[in-house]
C-alpha atoms as one frame of an Amber mdcrd trajectory, in Angstrom:
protein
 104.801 103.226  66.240 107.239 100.531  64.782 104.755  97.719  65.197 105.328
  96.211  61.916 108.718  97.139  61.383 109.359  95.224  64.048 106.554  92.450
  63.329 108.490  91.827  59.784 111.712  91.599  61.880 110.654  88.932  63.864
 109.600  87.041  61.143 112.627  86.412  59.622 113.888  85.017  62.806 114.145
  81.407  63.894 111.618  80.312  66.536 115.051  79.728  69.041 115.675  83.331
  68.545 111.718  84.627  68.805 111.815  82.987  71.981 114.921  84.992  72.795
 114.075  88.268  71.904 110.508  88.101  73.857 112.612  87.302  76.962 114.717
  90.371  76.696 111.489  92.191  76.179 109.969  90.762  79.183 113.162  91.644
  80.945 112.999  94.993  79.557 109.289  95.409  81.095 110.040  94.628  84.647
 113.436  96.360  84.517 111.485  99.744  83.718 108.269  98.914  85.109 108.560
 100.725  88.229 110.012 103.877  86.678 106.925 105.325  85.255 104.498 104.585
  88.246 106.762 106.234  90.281 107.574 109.620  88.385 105.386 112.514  90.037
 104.128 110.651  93.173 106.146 112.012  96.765 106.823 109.376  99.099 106.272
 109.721 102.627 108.854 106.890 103.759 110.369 109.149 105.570 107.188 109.994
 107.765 107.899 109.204 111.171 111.243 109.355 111.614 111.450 111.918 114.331
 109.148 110.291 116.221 111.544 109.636 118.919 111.821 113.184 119.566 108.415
 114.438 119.494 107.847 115.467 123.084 111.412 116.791 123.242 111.093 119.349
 120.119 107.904 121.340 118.544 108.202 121.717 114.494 108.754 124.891 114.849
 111.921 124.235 117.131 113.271 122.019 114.270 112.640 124.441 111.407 114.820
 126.496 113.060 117.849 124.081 113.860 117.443 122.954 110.424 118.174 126.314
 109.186 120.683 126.783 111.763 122.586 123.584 110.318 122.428 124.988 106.614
């Protein structure tokens, strides 16, 4: 999109400041990196979590005290 607008940019600068400018790209990058990759996808971290409970409560039995607690 604004390859060469920013190719002819980076030709005017020193080397020094080349250098400079690819870092902050490169820290750009990995900054956003995970961003994208994660958009759309549902984690499951939270899978599990009742586990402790299981023979204590059926699903159904904590659909309804979740709705009770709304």
């Amino acid at each position: 999109m604004h390859d060469k607008e920013i190719e002819g940019k980076m030709e005017k600068l020193p080397e020094d400041l080349r250098r400079e400018v690819l870092d902050y790209v490169d820290f750009l990058l990995s900054k956003y990196q995970g961003r994208e990759n994660s958009r759309g996808k549902f984690k499951f971290d939270w899978e599990g979590g009742l586990s402790e409970i299981r023979e204590e409560f059926t699903s159904v039995e904590l659909q309804h005290k979740a709705l009770e607690w709304r």
